[in-house]
C-alpha positions in Angstrom: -47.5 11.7 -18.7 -47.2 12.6 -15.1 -43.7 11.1 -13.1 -46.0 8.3 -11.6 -46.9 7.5 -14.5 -43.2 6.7 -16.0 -42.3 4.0 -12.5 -42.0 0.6 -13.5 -44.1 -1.4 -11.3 -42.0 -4.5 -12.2 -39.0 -2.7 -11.0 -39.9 -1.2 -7.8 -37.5 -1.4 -4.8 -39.0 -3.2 -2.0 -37.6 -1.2 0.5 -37.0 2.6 0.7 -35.7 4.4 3.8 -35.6 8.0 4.1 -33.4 10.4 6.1 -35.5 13.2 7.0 -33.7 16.5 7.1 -34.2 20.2 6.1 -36.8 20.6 9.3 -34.7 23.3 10.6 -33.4 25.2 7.9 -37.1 25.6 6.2 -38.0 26.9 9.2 -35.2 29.5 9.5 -36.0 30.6 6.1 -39.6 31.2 7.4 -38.6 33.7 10.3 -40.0 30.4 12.0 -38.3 28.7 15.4 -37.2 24.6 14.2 -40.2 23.1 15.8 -42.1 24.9 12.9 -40.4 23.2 10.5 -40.9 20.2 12.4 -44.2 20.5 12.6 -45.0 21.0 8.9 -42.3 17.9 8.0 -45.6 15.6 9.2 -47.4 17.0 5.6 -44.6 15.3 4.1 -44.7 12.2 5.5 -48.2 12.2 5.4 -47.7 12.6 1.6 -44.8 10.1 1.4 -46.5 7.3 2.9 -49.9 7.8 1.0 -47.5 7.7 -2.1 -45.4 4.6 -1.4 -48.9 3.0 -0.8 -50.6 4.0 -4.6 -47.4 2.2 -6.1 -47.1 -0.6 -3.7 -43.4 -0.4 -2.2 -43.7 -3.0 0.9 -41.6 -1.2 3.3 -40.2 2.6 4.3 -38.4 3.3 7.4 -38.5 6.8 8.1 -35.2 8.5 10.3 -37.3 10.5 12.1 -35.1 10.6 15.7 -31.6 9.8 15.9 -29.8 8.9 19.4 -27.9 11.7 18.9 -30.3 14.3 18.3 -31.4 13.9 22.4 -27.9 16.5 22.6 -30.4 19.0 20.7 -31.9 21.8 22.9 -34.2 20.5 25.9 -37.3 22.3 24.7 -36.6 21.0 20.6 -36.7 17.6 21.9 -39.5 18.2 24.0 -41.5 19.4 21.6 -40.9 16.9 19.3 -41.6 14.3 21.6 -45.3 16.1 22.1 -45.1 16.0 18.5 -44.6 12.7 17.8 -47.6 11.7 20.0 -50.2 14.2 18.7 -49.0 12.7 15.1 -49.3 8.8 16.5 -53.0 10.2 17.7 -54.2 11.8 14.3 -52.6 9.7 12.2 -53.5 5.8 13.0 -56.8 6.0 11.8 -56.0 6.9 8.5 -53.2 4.6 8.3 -55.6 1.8 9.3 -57.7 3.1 6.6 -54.6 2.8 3.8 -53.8 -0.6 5.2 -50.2 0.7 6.7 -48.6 -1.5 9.7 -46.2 0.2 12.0 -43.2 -0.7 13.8 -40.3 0.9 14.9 -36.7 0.3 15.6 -34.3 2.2 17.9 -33.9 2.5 21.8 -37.0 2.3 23.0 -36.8 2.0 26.5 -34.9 5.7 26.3 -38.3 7.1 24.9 -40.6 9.5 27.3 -43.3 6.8 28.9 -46.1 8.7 26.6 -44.6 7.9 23.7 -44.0 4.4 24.7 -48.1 3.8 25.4 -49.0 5.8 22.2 -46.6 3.7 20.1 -47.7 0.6 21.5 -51.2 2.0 20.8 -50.5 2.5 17.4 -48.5 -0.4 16.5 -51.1 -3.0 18.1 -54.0 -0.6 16.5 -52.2 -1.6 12.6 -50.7 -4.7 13.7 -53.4 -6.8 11.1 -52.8 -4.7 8.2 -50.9 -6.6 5.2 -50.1 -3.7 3.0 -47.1 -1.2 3.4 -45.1 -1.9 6.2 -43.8 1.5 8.4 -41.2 1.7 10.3 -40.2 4.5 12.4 -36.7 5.1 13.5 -36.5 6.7 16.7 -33.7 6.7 19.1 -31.9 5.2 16.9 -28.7 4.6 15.2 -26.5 1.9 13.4 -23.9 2.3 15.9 -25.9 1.8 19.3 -27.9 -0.9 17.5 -24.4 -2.9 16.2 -23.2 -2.6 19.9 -26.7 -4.2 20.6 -26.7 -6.8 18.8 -22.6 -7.6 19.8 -23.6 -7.7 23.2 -26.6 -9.7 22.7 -24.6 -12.2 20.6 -21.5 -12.0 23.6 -24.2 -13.4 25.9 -25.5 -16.4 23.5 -22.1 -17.4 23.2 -21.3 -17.3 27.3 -24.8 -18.9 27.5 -23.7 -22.3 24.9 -26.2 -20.7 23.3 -24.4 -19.8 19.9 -21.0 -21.0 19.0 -18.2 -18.5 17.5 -17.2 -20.5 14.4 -20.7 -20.3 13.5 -21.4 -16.4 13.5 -21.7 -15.7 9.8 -23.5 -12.0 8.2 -26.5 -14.0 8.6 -26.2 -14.8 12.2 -25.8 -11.2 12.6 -28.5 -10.0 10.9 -30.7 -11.9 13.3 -29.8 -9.5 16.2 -30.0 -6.3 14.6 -32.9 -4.3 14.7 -34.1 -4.5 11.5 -34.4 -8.4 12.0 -37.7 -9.7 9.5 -37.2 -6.3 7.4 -35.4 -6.5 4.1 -32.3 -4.1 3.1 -33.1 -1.2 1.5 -32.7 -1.2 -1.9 -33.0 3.0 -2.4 -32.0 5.8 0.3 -32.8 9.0 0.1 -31.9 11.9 1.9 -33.2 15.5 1.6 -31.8 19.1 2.0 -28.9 18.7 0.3 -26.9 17.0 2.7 -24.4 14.4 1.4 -23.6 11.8 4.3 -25.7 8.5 6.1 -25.2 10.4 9.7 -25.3 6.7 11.6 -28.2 5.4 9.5 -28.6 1.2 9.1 -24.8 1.6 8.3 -25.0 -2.4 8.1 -28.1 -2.7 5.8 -27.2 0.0 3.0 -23.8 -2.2 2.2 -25.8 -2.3 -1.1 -28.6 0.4 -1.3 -28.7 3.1 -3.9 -28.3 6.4 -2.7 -30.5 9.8 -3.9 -29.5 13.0 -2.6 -32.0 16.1 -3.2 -32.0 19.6 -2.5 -35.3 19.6 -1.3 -36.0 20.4 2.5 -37.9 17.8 3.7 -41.3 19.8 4.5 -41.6 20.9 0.9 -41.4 16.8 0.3 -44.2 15.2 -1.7 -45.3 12.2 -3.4 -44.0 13.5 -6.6 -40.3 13.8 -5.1 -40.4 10.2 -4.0 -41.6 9.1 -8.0 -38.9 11.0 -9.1 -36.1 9.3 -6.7 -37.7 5.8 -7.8 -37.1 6.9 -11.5 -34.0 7.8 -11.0 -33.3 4.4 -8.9 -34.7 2.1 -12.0 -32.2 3.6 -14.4 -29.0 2.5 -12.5 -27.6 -1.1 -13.0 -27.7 -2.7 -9.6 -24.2 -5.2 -10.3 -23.7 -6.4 -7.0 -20.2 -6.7 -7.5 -20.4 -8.8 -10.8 -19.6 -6.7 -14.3 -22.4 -5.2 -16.2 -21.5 -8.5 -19.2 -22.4 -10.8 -16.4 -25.9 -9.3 -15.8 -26.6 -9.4 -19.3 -25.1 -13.0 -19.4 
């Protein structure tokens, strides 16, 4: 019996967002500059989404580009920028082909204008599909998209447009970001690393966390079965008591 073959499909988290990390560090240990690393971290995504497709999961946002990471090294960012579109260009077709939509959250007016067209590209190209929704984080984080969506909501209420003794979670979760996309149920990080770093800080109030030592080129398919095994035997309470589940 193969790990894909033990996931529950009556059990699978809707939702599964990934922090992408270990780029750097597999390529040190290659005698490799980081864009190597960077550049072999699109195998694994390539893998990760083709798996999350074979067991039907809905949605997976990928952390792929963080606001802070544009502090990184001019040329780094550079090249992933030039990255990121030569992967947008190879890769629509065959998301098309699996049925993938795209979409992304994140700043993206603070992207280079080549990434913008390509993005736009690719997100009208897979716009009709209806199976596995993508999303790509880039330029983003959970604290310049809260400061977003508090401005945004500032302005309704100066406008009439929104009154304060109605701004409940929900109302909030209109103007984030991730507005339309479900919480995710399961986050996983690679390399070892133990912390969110500024990822959907609002939306994982309740997501299980899985923390792996492996660097996230050397990612497969298999590694996400195994973080989805792991995910379906914990007991998701909620805040209630394990005898009022069973209840």
């Amino acid at each position: 019996m193969t790990i894909k073959d033990k996931i529950q499909k009556d059990k699978l988290p809707k939702h599964i967002a990934i922090i992408m990390d270990g780029n750097g560090r597999w390529a040190a240990k290659q005698g490799n500059q980081r864009i190597f690393g960077h550049e072999h971290g699109v195998e694994s995504v390539r893998s990760t989404v083709e798996g999350a497709t074979e067991i039907g999961i809905q949605y997976l946002t990928l952390y792929a580009f963080s606001t802070e990471n544009w502090s990184r090294p001019h040329d780094e960012v550079n090249a992933l920028m030039g990255l990121l579109v030569q992967a947008i260009n190879d890769e629509t077709e065959k998301l098309k082909e699996q049925n993938v939509r795209l979409t992304m959250i994140g700043d993206f007016a603070s992207l280079p204008k080549d990434v913008q067209t390509k993005l736009n590209w690719s997100i009208n190209e897979l716009s009709k599909c209806t199976g596995l929704t993508l999303v790509l984080a880039l330029s983003y984080s959970s604290k310049w998209e809260i400061t977003e969506a508090i401005k945004k909501i500032a302005q309704d209420v100066k406008d009439d447009k929104l009154q304060i003794d109605n701004i409940d979670k929900d109302i909030l979760d209109n103007y984030l970001a991730t507005v339309g996309i479900p919480d995710p149920e399961l986050l996983i990080r690679t390399s070892g690393e133990n912390r969110i770093s500024n990822f959907l800080l609002w939306q994982i109030a309740y997501s299980e966390f899985y923390f792996t030592p492996v660097l996230w080129p050397d990612f497969r398919k298999e590694n996400l079965y195994e973080a989805i095994c792991d995910y379906q035997n914990r007991e998701r309470r909620f805040g209630k008591t394990s005898q009022q589940l069973v209840s």
